[in-house]
C-alpha positions in Angstrom: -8.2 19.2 8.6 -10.0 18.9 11.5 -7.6 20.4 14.0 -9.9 22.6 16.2 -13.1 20.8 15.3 -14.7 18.6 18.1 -16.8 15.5 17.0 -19.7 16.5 18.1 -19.7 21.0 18.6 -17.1 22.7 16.7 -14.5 24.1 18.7 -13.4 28.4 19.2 -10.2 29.4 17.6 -9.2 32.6 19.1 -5.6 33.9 17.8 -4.3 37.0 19.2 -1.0 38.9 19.4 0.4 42.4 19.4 -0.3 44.6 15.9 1.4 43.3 12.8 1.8 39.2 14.5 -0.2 38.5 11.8 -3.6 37.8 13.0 -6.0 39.1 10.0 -4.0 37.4 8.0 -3.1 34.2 9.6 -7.1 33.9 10.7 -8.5 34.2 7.5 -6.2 31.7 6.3 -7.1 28.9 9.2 -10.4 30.1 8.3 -10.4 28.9 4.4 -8.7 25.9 5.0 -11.5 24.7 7.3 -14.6 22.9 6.3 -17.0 25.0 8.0 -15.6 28.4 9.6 -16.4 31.9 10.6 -13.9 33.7 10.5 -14.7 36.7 13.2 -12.4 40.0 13.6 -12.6 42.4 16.8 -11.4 45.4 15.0 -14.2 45.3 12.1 -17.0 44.3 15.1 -15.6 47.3 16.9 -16.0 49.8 13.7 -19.6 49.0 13.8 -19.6 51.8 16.4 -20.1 54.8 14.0 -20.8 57.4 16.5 -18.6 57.3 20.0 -16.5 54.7 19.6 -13.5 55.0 21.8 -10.5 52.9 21.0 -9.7 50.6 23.5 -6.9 52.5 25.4 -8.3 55.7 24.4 -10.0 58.3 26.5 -12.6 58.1 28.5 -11.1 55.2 29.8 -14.3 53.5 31.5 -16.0 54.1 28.0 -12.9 52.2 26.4 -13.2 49.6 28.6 -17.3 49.3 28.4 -16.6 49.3 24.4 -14.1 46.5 24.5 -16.4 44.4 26.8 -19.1 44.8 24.4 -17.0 44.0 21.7 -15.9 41.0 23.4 -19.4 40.0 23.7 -20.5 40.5 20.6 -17.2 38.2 19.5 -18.4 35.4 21.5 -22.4 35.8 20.9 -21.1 35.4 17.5 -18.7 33.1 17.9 -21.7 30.5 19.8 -24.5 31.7 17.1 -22.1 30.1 14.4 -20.7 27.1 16.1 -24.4 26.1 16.9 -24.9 26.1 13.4 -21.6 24.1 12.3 -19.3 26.4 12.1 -16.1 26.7 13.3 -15.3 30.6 14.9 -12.0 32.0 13.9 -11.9 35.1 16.5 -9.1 37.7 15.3 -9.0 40.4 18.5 -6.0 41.3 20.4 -6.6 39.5 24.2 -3.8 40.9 26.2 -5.0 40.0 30.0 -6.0 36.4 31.4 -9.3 38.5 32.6 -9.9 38.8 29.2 -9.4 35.4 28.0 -11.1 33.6 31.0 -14.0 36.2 29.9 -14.3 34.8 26.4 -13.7 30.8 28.2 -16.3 31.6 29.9 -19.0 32.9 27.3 -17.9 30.6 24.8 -18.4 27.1 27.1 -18.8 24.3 26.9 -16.9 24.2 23.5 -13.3 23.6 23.6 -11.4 26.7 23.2 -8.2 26.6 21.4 -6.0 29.8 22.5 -3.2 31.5 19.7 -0.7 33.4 20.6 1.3 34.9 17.8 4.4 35.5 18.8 7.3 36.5 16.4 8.8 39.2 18.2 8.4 43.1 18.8 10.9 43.7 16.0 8.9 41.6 13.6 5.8 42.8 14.2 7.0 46.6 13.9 8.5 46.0 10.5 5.4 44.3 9.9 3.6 47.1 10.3 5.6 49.1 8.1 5.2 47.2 4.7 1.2 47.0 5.2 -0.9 48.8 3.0 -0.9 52.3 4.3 -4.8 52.1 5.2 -4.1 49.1 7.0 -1.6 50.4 8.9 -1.6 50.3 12.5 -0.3 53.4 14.5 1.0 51.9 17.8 3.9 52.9 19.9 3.7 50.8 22.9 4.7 47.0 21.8 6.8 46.8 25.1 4.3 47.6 27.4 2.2 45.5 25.8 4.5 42.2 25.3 5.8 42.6 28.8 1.6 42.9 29.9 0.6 39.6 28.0 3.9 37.5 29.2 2.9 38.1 32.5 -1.0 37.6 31.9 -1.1 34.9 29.7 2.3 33.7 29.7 1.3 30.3 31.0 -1.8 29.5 28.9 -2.5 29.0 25.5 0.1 28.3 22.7 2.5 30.9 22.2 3.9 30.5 18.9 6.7 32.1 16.7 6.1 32.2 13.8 8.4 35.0 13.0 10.5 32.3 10.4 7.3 31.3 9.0 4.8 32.4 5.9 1.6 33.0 6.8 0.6 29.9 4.9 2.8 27.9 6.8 1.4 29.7 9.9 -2.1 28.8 9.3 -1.0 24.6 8.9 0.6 24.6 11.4 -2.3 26.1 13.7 -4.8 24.0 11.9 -2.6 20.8 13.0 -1.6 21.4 16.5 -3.8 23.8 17.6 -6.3 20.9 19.6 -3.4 19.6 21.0 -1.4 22.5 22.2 -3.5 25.8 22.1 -6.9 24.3 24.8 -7.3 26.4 27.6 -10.6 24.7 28.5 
């Protein structure tokens, strides 16, 4: 199962998506069926805010966007701290702009980044949403917006895959098998 490891470094699995593709789930998955993995997720790195944390498209908006760069920091300082130790970083966080990603590519050189797009639709994701645990629930109204953004961002990169047919199990083989060969952006 060595489908985003590299001979000699381990490779970056990042897998993103809008709320309710599946990514906590589908991440923690890859991450158990690997050898050696970290599994890393933007959301609980961002909680570690406990005083003035500002969600990422919340008000102030220059402190929203200062938060999610640190966070994306953090992700990838992480992400390097466990690959040079062997292990393979499973990064759960929602990318939705190619500045974004080619951030993260950059940081997280010269291992091989594999880039995961889960994408089983707007309607899937919504009901999604719905039958997760109320406390995991995710309260989000503007899935159009941003589908539409990341199709035109990051349309062209990456592996965009729908998975809306598919268990999460099945999700996570898949991703674990073709992810080298059809998710590297770098």
């Amino acid at each position: 199962m060595a489908g985003v490891l590299s001979a000699d470094v381990p490779g970056c699995l990042i897998v993103t998506g809008m709320p309710g593709a599946g990514k906590s789930t589908v991440t923690r998955l890859v991450a158990e069926r690997l050898p050696r993995s970290a599994r890393l997720d933007g959301d609980d790195l961002n909680r570690m805010i406990v005083k003035g944390r500002v969600w990422a498209l919340g008000e102030p908006a220059d402190e929203a966007r200062r938060q999610v760069e640190l966070c994306n920091r953090n992700l990838c300082g992480l992400a390097n701290n466990f690959a040079d130790a062997g292990f393979t970083p499973v990064i759960d966080w929602v990318i939705p702009s190619r500045e974004q990603l080619e951030f993260f590519v950059a940081l997280l050189g010269p291992r091989q980044v594999s880039f995961v797009v889960l994408a089983p639709g707007i309607e899937v994701c919504q009901y999604r949403n719905t039958i997760r645990d109320p406390r995991e629930r995710f309260s989000f109204d503007g899935y159009d917006a941003l589908d539409a953004d990341m199709k035109r961002e990051l349309g062209d990169v990456g592996w965009w895959f729908d998975t809306a047919a598919l268990s999460p199990d099945q999700t996570a083989d898949h991703i674990i098998r073709d992810a080298r060969r059809l998710a590297t952006v770098n």
